[in-house]
C-alpha positions in Angstrom: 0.0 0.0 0.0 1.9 3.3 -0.9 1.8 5.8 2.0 -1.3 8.2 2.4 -0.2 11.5 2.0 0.5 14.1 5.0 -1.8 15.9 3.5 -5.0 13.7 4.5 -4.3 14.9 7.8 -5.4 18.3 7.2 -8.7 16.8 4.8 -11.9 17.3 6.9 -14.0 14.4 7.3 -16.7 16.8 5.5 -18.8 16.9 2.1 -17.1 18.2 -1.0 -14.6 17.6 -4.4 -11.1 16.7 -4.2 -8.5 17.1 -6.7 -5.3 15.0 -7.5 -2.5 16.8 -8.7 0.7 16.1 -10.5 4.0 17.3 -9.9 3.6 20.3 -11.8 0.5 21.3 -10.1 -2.1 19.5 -13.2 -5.2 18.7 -12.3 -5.2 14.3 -13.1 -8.4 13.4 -11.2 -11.3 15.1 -9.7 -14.2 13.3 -7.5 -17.0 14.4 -5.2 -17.1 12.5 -1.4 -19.7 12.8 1.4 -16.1 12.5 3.5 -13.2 14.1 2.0 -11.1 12.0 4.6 -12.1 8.7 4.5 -12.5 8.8 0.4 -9.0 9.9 0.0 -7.7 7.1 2.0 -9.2 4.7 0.5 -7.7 5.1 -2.9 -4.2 4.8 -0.5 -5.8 1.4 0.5 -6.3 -0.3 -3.1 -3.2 1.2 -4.5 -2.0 -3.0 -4.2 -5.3 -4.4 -5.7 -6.5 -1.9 -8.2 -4.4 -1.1 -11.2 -6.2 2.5 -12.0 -5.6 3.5 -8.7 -1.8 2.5 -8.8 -1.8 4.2 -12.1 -3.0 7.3 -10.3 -1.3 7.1 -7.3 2.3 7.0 -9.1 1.7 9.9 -10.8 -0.1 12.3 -8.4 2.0 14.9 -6.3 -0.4 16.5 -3.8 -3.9 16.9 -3.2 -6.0 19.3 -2.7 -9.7 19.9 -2.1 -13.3 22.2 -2.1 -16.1 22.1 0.5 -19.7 22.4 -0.3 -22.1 22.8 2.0 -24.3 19.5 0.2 -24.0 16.3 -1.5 -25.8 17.6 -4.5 -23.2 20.8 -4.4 -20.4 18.6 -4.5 -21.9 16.4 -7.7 -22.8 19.6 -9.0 -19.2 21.3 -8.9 -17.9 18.0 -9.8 -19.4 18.0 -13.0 -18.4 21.7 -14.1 -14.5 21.2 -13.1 -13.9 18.1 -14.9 -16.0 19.5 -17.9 -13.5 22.4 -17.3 -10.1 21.2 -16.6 -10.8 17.2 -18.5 -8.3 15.6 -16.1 -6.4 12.5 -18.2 -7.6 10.1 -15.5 -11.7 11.2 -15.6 -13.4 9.4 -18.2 -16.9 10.8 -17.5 -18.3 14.2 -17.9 -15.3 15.3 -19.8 -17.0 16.2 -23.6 -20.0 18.3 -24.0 -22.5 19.9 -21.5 -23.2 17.9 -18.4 -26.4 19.9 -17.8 -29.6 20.7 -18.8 -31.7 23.5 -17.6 -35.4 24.5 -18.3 -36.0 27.4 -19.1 -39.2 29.8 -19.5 -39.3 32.3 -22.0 -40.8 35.1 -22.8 -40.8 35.6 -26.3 -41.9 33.5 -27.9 -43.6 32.5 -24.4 -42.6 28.6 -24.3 -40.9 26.3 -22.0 -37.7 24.3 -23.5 -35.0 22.2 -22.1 -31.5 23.6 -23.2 -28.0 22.9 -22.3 -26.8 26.1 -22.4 -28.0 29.7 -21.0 -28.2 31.7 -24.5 -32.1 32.8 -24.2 -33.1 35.5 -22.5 -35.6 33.7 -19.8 -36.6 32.4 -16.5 -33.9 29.1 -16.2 -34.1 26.6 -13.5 -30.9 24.1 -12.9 -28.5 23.3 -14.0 -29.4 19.4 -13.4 -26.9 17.0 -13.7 -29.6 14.1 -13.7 -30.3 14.3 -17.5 -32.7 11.8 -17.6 -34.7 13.5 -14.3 -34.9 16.7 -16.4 -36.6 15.4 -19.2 -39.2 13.7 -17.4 -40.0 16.5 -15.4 -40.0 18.5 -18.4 -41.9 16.7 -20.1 -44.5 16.1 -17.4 -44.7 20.3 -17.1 -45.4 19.9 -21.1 -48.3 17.0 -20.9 -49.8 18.2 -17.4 -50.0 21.5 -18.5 -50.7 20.8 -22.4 -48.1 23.5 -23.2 -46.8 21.9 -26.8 -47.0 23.9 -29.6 -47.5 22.6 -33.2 -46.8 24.5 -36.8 -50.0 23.0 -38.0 -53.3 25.7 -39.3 -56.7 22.9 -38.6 -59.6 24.6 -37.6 -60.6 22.2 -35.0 -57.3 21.2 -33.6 -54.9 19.2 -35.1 -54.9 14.7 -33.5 -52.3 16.0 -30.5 -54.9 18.6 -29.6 -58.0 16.1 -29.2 -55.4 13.9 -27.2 -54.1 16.0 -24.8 -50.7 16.7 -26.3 -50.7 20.1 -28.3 -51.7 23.4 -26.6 -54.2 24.3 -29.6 -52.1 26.7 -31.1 -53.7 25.0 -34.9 -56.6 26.3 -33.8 -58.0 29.6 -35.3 -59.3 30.5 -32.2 -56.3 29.8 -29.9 -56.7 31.0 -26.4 -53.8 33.0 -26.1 -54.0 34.4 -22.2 -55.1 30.8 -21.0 -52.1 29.0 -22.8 -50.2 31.7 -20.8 -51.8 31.0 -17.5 -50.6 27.4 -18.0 -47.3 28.5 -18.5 -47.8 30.2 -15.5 -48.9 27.4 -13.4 -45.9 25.3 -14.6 -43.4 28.0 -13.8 -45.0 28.0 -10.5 -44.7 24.6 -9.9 -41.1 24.3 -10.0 -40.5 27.7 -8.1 -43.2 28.4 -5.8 -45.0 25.3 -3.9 -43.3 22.6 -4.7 -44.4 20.8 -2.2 -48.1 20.8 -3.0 -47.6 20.0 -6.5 -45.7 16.6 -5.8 -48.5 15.9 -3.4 -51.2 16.7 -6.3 -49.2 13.9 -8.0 -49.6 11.9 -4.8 -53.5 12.1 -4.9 -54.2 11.5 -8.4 -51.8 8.4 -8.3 -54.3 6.7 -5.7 -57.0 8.3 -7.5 -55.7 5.9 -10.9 -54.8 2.9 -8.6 -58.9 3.1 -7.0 -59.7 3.0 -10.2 -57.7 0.5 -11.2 -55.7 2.2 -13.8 -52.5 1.1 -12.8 -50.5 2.1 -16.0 -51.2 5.4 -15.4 -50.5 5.6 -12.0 -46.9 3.6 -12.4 -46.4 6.2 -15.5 -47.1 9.5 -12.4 -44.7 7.5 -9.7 -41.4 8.0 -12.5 -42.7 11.3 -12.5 -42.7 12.2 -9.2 -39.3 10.4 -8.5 -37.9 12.8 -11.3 -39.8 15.3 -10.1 -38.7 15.3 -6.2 -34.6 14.9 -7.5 -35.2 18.2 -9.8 -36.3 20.2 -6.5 -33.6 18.9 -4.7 -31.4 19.9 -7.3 -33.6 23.7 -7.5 -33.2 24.1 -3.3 -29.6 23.9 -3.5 -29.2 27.3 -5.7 -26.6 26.4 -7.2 -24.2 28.8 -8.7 -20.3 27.4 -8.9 -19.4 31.8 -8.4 -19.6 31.4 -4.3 -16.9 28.7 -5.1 -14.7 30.9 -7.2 -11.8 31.7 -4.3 -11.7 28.2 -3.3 -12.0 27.1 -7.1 -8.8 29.6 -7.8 -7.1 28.3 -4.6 -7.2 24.7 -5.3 -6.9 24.5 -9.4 -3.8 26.7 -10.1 -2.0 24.7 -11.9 1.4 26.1 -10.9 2.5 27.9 -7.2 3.5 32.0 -7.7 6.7 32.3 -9.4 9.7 33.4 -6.9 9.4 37.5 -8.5 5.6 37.3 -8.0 5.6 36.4 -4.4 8.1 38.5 -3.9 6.0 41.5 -6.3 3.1 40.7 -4.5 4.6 41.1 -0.3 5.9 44.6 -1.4 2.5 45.7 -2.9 1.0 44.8 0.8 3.5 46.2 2.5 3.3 49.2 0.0 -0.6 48.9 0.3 -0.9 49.1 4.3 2.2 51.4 4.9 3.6 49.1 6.5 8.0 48.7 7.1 8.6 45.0 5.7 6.9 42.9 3.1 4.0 40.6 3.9 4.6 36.9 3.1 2.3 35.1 5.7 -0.8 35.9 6.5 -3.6 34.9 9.2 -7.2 35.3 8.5 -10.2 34.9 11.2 -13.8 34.4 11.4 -16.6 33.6 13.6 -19.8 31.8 12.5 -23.2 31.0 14.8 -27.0 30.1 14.0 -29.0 32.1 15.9 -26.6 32.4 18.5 -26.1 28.3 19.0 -23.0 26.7 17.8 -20.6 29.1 18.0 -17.5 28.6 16.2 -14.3 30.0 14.6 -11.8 29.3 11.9 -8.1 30.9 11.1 -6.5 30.0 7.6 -3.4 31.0 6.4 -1.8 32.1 3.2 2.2 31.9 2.7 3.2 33.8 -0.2 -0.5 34.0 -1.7 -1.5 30.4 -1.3 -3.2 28.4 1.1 -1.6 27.0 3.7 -3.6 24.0 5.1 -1.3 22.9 7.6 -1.7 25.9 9.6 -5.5 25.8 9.2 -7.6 26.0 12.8 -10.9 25.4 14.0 -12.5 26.5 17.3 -15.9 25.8 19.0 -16.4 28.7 21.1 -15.5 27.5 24.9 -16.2 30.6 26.8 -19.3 31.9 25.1 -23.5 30.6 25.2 -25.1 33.7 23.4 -23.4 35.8 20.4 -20.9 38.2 20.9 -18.5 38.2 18.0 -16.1 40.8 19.5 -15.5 38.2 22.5 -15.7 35.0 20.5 -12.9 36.7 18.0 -10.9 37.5 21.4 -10.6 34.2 22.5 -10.2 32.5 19.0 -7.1 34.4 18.6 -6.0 34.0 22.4 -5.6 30.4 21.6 -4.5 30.4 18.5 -1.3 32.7 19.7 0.9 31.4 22.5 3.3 34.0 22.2 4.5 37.0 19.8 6.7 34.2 17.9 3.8 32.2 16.6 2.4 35.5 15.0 2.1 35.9 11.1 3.3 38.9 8.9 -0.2 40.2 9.3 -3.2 39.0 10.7 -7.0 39.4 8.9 -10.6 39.9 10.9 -13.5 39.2 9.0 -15.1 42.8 10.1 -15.2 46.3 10.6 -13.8 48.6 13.4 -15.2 46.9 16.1 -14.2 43.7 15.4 -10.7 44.8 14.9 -10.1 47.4 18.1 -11.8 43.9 19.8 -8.6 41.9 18.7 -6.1 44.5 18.7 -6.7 45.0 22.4 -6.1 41.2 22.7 -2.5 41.5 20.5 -1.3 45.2 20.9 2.0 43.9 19.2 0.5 42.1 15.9 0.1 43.8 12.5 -4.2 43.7 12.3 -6.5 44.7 9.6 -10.4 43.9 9.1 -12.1 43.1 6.2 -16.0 44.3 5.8 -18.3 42.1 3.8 -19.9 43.4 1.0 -18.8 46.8 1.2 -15.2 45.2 0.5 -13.6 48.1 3.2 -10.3 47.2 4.7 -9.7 49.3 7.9 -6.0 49.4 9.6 -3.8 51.6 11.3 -3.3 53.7 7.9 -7.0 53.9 7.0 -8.9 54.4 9.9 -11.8 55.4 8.4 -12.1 52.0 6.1 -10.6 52.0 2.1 -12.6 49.8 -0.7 -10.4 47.6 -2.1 -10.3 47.5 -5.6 -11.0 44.1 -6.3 -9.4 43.7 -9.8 -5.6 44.2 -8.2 -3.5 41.3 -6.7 -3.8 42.6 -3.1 -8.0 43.1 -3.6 -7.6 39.6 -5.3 -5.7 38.2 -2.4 -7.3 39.4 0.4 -10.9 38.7 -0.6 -10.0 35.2 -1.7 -8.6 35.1 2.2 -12.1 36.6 3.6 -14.1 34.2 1.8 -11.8 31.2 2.3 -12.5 31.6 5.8 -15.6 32.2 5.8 -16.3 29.3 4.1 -14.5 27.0 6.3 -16.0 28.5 9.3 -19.5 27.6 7.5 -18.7 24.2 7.2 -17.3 23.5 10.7 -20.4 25.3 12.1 -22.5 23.0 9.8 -20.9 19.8 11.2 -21.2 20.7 14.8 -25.1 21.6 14.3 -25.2 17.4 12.7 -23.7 16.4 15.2 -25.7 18.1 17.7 -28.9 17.2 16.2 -27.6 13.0 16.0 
């Protein structure tokens, strides 16, 4: 069995995709895992028995991973970065568009199922489940008699009389009520879903009292298509909230020596401060409704992540929310002494949340970050400067705020499981 990698240690025993890398930082293999940890080690475990996995073991050179905050996130994201970076050892997923959406439009007003967003419209997806789609899609068409046909028959064309066609043949084509249809359907998948698969429910025992069992087998694959496509609408999602860990875990080569090196002096430039900046320390706090309370620190060493310096904290001294005091004692133990400090530490906030910490290390280099507004305040602003997102330094330190944001999320997620089991 070849060695698992140092590297597992850090993993999280959490949902997400992981990524197996070569020695020059290439992307060879990407896969999805309800537990990072335990999925990686077992591809250590067949390395002996399982010739792909040899194959892929003697080549890889590190590994790296994303958390999502689901299952269907992680299949999801899966899909789009093998489609994007076709890694030599993926043989699924890597040609043509994974996903379908459906989409409503306006004009003409239809419903179709596409693979790509290139109508203006009303999309719902992207669904990985192909299959799923269709039969949901073409459910919404049948229940709602929404097809349209190019034919001109003054009393409907055979589709109409069955059920099929909308009636658009007809010379008198009820315009507004084929749009109150379309209506209905949109509402369907967006509004109260789960009415609608309980609508499906009723007329299924309706069929099977009646003895039609054909159609009530035919409305069960529906509503099994049905209830994946609304798992797959509830998650929302949208691979953008993944773009800093994306960017973190996929470069394909570290910072060259004269970029880390360009990139320390612009924050030392940027901040004022007397030496460059090649480590640096970012915090965050993270609750639900003032249960839970936890914390994370990540670090960066010359713009990357640095995951064996990456720490998690449940909140020991705290029952109710107070995010000046939970930042206080999150970065009490994190710092024995001056020595362990980085070149600059990072607060997820604004000027309370920093005077809150710089009370706690009077001798550390401190700045706060602001969501949304993107304002940095410090000793040399103050009053708060927006970062200007498009420049290394913007680039750097939002990719840090978000990074630990997101793996403050997903600690606080696991201890609300685990509380719940």
């Amino acid at each position: 069995m070849k060695n698992t990698p140092k590297l597992e240690k850090s993993i999280p025993k959490l949902t997400g995709v992981y990524l197996f890398k070569d020695k020059n930082g290439t992307i060879i293999y990407i896969g999805k895992a309800k537990n990072l940890q335990k999925r990686v080690a077992s591809y250590f475990q067949k390395y002996s028995s399982d010739w792909k996995m040899k194959l892929l073991l003697d080549e890889y050179s590190d590994i790296d991973f994303i958390l999502t905050p689901t299952e269907m996130e992680s299949l999801l994201l899966e899909a789009q970065l093998i489609q994007q970076y076709k890694p030599k050892f993926n043989v699924l997923l890597k040609e043509g568009q994974p996903f379908l959406y459906i989409v409503f439009t306006k004009i003409p007003p239809y419903i179709e199922l596409v693979r790509n967003k290139q109508k203006r419209g009303i999309y719902f997806g992207p669904f990985l489940q192909k299959t799923a789609a269709r039969k949901t899609y073409q459910f919404l068409m049948q229940t709602f008699q929404l097809n349209l046909c190019n034919k001109k028959i003054e009393n409907g064309c055979l589709d109409y009389h069955i059920g099929n066609c909308a009636g658009s043949c007809k010379s008198n084509f009820d315009h507004e009520e084929y749009m109150f249809r379309i209506q209905l359907a949109h509402d369907a998948l967006k509004n109260n879903q789960q009415d609608f698969i309980q609508k499906i429910k009723d007329q299924m025992s309706s069929y099977s009292k009646t003895f039609e069992f054909e159609k009530a087998q035919r409305l069960n694959e529906y509503l099994q298509n049905v209830d994946l496509i609304f798992s797959t609408i509830n998650t929302h999602f949208n691979a953008e909230k993944f773009a800093a860990d994306i960017a973190a875990a996929s470069t394909p080569h570290p910072l060259k020596h004269e970029e880390t090196i360009n990139l320390a002096y612009a924050i030392k430039e940027f901040l004022h401060l007397p030496t460059p900046i090649n480590t640096i320390d970012c915090f965050d706090i993270s609750h639900f409704q003032s249960s839970h309370l936890v914390g994370s620190c990540i670090r960066f060493t010359h713009g990357k992540p640095d995951k064996s310096f990456f720490r998690r904290f449940a909140i020991k001294s705290l029952t109710q929310q107070n995010d000046y005091a939970a930042l206080q004692e999150i970065v009490q133990r994190r710092y024995k002494s001056k020595n362990e400090y980085p070149d600059l530490i990072v607060i997820d906030g604004g000027k309370g949340q920093l005077n809150a910490v710089k009370h706690v290390l009077p001798n550390a280099c401190i700045v706060s970050l602001a969501k949304q507004e993107e304002i940095l305040f410090c000793k040399a602003y103050p009053e708060g400067i927006h970062l200007d997102v498009k420049t290394p330094v913007g680039k750097l330190f939002i990719a840090l705020r978000d990074y630990a944001h997101h793996f403050a999320i997903s600690y606080h997620r696991l201890k609300r499981k685990k509380a719940l089991l």
